[in-house]
N, C-alpha and C positions, 0 to 999 in steps of 0.2 A: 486474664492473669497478667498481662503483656502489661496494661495499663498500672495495675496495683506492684508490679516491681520496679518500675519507673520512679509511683511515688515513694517507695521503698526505700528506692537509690537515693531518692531526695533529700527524702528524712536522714539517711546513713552520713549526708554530706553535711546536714546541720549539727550534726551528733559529734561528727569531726571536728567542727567550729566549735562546740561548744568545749572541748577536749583540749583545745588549743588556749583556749581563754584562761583553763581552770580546772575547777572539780564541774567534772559533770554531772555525777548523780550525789546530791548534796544528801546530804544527812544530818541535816541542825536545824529542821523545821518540825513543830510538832503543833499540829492546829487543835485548840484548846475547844472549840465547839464542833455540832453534828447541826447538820442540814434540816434533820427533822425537829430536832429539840430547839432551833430558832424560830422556824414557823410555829412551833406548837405554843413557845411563849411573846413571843412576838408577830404574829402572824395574821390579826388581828387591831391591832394599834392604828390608828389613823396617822397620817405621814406629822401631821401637826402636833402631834405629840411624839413621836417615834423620833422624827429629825436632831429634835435641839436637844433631847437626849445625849447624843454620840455614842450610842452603847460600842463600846468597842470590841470587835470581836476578831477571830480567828480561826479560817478552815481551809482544808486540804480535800482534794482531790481530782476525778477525772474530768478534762475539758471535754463537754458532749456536743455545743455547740458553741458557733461564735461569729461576732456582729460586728464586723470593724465599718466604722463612721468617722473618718478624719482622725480629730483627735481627742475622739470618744469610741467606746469601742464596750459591747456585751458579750458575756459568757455565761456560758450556763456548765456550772461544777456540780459532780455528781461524787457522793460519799457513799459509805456503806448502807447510812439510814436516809438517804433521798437525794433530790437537786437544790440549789439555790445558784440564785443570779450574781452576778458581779458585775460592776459598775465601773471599767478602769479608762481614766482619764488624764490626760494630761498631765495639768497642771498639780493631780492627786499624786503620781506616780513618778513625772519626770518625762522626758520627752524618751530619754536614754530607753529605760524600761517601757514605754507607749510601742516605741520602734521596735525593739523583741517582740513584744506580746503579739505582735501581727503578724509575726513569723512562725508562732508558733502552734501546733496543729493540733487538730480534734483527735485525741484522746491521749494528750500528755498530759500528764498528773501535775500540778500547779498548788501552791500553796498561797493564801493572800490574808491580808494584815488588811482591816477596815474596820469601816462603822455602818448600823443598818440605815436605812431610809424604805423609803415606797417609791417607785416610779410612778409616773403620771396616770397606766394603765392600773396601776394599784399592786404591782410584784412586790414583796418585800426582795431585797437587794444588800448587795455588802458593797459599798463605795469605796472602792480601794484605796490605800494609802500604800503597802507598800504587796508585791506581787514577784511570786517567784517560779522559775521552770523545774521541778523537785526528779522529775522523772522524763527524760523523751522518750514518745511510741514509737518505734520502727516500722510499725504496720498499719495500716489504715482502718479505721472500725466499719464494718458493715453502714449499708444506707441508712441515714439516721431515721428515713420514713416508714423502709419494711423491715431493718435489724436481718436476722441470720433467717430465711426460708427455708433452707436445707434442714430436714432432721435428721440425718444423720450429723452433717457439720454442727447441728447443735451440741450432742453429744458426744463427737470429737472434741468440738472443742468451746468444752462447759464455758470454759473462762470470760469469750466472749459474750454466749448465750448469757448470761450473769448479767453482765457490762449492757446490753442490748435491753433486755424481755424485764419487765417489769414482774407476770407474770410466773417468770422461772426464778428469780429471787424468793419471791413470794412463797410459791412453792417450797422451796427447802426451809424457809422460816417456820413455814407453817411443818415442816417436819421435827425441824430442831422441839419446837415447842410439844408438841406430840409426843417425842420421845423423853421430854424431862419430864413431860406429867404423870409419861409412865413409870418412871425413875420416880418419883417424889410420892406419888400412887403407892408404889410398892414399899419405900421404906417406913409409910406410914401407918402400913399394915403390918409392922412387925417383919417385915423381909429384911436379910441379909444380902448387899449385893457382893460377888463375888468374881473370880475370875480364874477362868479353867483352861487347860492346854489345846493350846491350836491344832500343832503337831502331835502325832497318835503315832502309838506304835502298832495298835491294832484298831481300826476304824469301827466305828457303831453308835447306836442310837436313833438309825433310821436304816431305812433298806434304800442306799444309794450307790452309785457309784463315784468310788473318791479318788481327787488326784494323790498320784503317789510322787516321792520323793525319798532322796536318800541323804542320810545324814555321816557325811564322812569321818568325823571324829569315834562317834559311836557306831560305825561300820553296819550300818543297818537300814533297812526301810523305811521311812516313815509314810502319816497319810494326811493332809490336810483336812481336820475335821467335817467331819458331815452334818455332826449334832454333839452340843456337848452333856448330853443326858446320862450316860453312866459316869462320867463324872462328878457330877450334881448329884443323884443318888448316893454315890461315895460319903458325900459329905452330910447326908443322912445318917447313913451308917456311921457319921463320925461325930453323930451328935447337935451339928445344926438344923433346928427344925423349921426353919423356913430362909429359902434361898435362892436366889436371882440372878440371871446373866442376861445382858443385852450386849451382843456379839455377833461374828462375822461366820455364818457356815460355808463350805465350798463342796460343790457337786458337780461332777465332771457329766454334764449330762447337758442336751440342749436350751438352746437360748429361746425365748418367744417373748409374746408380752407381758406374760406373767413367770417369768422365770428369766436369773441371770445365773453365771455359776458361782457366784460370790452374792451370797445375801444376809441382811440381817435377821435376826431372830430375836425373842426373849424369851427365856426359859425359864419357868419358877417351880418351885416343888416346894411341900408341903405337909411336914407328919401330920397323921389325923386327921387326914380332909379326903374324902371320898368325890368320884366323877362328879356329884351331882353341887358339892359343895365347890368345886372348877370352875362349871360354869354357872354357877352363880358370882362367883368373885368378877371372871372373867367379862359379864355380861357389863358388871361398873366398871370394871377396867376402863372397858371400850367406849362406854359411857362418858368417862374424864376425860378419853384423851382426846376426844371428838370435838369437846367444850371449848379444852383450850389449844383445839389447833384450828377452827372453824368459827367458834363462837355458840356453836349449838350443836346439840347429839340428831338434829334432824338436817342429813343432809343430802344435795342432788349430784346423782351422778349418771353424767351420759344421758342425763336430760329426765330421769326417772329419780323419784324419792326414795331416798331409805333411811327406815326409822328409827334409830337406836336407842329413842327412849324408851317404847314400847315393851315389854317383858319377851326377851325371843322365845319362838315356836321350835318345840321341843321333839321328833319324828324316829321314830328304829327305820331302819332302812326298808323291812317291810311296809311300815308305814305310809314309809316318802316311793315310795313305787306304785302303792294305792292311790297315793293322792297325787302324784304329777305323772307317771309313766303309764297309767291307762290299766293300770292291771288289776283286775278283779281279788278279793279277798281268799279268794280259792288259789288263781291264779298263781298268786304271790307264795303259793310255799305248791306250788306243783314244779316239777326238777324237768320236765318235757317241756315244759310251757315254759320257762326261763331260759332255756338250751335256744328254743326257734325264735326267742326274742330276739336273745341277742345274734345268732346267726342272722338275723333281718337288719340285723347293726352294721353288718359284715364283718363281725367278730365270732372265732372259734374258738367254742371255750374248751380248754383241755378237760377230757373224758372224766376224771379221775376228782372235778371240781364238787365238792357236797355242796347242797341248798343253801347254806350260810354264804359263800362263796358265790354261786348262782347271783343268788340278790346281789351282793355286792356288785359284781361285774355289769350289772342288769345298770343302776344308781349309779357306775360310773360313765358308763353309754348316754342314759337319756335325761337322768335326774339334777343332775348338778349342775349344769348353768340355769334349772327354771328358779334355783333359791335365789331369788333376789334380795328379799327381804330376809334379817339374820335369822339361820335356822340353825340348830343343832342337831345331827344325825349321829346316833348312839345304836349302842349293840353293835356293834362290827363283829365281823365274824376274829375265834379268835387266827385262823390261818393266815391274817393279816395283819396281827398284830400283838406281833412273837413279843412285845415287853409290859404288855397291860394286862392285867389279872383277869382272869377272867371268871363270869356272872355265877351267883352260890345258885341260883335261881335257873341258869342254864347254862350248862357249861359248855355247849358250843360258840357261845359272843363273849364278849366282852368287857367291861367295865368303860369302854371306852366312848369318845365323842370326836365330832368336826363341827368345825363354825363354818358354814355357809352364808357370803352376802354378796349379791353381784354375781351371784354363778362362780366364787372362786373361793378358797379355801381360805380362812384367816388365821385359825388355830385349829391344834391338835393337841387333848389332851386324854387321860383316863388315871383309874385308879391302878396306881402299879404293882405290878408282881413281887410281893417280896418271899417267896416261894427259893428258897435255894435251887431246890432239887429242879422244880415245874421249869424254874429259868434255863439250867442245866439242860436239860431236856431240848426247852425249845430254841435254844443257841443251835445243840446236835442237829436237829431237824434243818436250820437257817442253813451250817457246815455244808448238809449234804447237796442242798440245794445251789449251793455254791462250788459244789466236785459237778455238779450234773451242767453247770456252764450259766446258772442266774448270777449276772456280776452285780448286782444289787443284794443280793441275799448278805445277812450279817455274818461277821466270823466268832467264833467263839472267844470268847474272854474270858478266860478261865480266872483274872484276879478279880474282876468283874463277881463271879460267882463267889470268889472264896472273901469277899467284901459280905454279900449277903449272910452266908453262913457267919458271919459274926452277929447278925442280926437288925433288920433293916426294920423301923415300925411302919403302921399301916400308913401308907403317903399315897398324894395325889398331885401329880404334874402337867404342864401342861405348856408348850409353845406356840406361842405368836409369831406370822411373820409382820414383821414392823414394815419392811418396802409393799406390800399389797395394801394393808391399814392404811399408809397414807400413800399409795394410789388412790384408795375409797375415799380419804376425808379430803384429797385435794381435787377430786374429777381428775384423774388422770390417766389416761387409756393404757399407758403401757409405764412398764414396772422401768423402765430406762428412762423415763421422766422423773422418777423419785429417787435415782440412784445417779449421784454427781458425775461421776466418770463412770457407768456403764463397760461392760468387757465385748469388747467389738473386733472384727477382724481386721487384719493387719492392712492399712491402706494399700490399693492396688500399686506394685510398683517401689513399695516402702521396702529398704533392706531391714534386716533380720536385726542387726545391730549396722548402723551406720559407722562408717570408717572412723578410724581416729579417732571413736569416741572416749572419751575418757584421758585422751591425752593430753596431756599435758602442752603439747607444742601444737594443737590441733588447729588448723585454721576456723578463724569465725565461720557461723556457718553462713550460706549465702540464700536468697527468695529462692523461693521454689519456682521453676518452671509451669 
């Protein structure tokens, strides 16, 4: 660290000089081309025709490397959409500007006025004519050979990982496009997108634990959503029959690789579409957005294939217990033999749990990472799933489903309860569960109910988490890889709020130790 505040101080000293001179951070460059779209139309051309051209052109950005030769000198500038070379020379430039540019360091942001050619190696290159310093770095960029090795410092600090990993660019590309196919997917299906409250005054649509907060004007509680599903229903009841959110939930609950407490979601609902007509939409969803974030619905992850063109495998939890957890057909509905399973899990299932329950607990112990390949697991019991209607056919499950791929959960949908009363009920039930100390159980929302009683039609809803999706279609092990800034603990040593911040008289801040 000794070393990197050194060159720190250094750079601090040119930043001075250049403050002395003038304006330092100019603002009257705007480079008219991209890195990629010159290679892409130029990139190709033989020098012999490329040269007597003079296409003239114009680009900005970060110096990544640099070649000084006398009084000739290479760089390599990196833009949003890739790298290109720069050629500056002398007698191109000026002697005046030759002498800066040698001063000036790996990874200040530079703007340059040229024309293309090829070098000798065959680069295509921009021959400078005129060349300027737009931004100085005060910090030095990681080794340009191995970039940032630290994962954690990656995701401290995205900024560089960005600047550094080709890779980690890559990745968030490939998410941006994921997510507007999903956006584009859905409004062309007749969806409505929409946009519903962050802040709750009464939290629900999931059984989590929410951050709380309080709002001083209106002297009250609030909850940072967990799920924005009775909201969305609302808007059922208010007449719009199909309806879309891609948004931010927040669950005050542990961090892992597949869990941050800030994540995105998409939630769509549906008058007149039943679980089964879910996952069938959902099955193209995932389909699309595979296509264009990948190139194709068949992709590898963690070095094993998954196939999302193939029609997914469809399992009741009974089922998926027959077929991956070892248990006989008999087996699977006997309430002793489910008990000593999962006691061999090292799990105690409370005395009081029914056979619907049983399985479930059974499928969340041993079943759920063997789905590799996308499965849906339907029938849930319904004491798991106080908002989805439950089956004409049996009415201890549910109408509901999970998308299983990679052993992790991608969606969760069913057909929902439009039942005033049955909802009433099973809100009551959630309440108590919440006096008896489950801080995940739901609270009752009595506007919630008195929404239904105006009369909700038969719908079908269903959430995606969008950060696991493209974990899967990027190969990406952990969900803090698809999530820019990631929620991380506070660096060892870091104050709570640094002094003087915000002040206005505040001294610069200085290298860190």
């Amino acid at each position: 660290m000794s070393d990197d505040n050194q060159l720190i101080a250094e750079r601090r000293e040119k930043l001075a000089a250049l403050r002395r001179q003038g304006v330092a951070f100019p603002n009257d460059f705007k480079p008219g081309h991209h890195a990629a779209d010159l290679h892409h139309r130029h990139g190709q051309v033989p020098n012999e025709e490329l040269e007597p051209q003079a296409i003239a052109v114009s680009v900005g950005g970060r110096m990544m490397l640099k070649r000084v030769m006398g009084k000739a000198c290479f760089a390599t500038l990196q833009d949003s959409s890739g790298r290109i070379q720069l050629y500056v020379t002398q007698d191109a430039v000026g002697a005046e500007a030759l002498a800066a540019f040698k001063h000036w360091d790996l990874g200040d942001i530079v703007g340059c006025e040229g024309t293309l050619f090829r070098t000798k190696t065959g680069e295509l290159s921009v021959k400078a004519t005129k060349i300027r310093l737009v931004t100085k770095s005060l910090r030095p960029l990681p080794d340009k050979f191995h970039g940032m090795t630290d994962q954690e410092q990656k995701y401290r600090q995205r900024y560089v990982d960005l600047l550094t990993d080709d890779a980690a660019r890559a990745r968030f590309v490939a998410r941006s496009k994921a997510v507007a196919s999903i956006r584009n997917f859905m409004v062309e299906h007749g969806f409505l997108e929409v946009e519903t409250p962050m802040l709750h005054p009464i939290p629900g649509g999931a059984n989590a634990k929410p951050f709380v907060t309080h709002h001083n004007a209106l002297e009250q509680e609030m909850f940072l959503r967990i799920a924005p599903e009775l909201y969305l229903k609302r808007l059922l009841v208010g007449g719009f029959e199909r309806v879309f959110e891609i948004n931010r939930n927040f669950r005050n609950e542990g961090l892992s690789v597949r869990h941050n407490p800030e994540f995105t979601m998409m939630e769509f609902y549906s008058a007149w579409w039943t679980h089964h007509d879910l996952m069938d939409f959902t099955e193209q969803l995932l389909r699309h957005a595979a296509r264009a974030a990948s190139g194709s619905a068949v992709v590898s992850y963690g070095g094993r294939e998954v196939d999302l063109e193939e029609p997914f495998a469809r399992l009741t939890v009974r089922e998926a217990l027959i077929a991956h957890a070892g248990v006989s057909a008999a087996e699977a509905v006997d309430t002793a033999t489910l008990h000593a399973r999962l006691k061999a899990q090292g799990e105690e299932p409370p005395a009081h749990w029914t056979l619907a329950e049983l399985q479930f607990g059974l499928f969340e112990a041993v079943v759920e990472d063997k789905l590799w390949q996308p499965t849906y697991i339907v029938d849930y019991p319904v004491e798991v799933s106080p908002l989805a209607r439950a089956s004409d056919q049996d009415p201890t499950v549910t109408e509901r489903f999970e998308l299983f791929i990679t052993g992790r959960e991608i969606a969760n949908g069913f057909s929902e309860l439009n039942d005033a009363e049955d909802q009433a009920a099973r809100f009551a039930a959630q309440a108590a569960n919440k006096e008896a100390g489950d801080e995940e159980a739901m609270y009752y929302d009595a506007d919630f109910i008195r929404a239904l009683e105006y009369g909700m039609p038969p719908a079908g809803g269903c959430g995606v988490g969008i950060d696991r999706l493209v974990m899967l279609l990027t190969d990406s092990p952990s969900i803090r890889d698809v999530i820019l800034f990631p929620a991380l603990r506070r660096e060892s040593g870091e104050p709570a709020l640094r002094p003087g911040a915000g002040d206005a008289g505040a001294a610069p801040p200085q290298p860190e130790p």
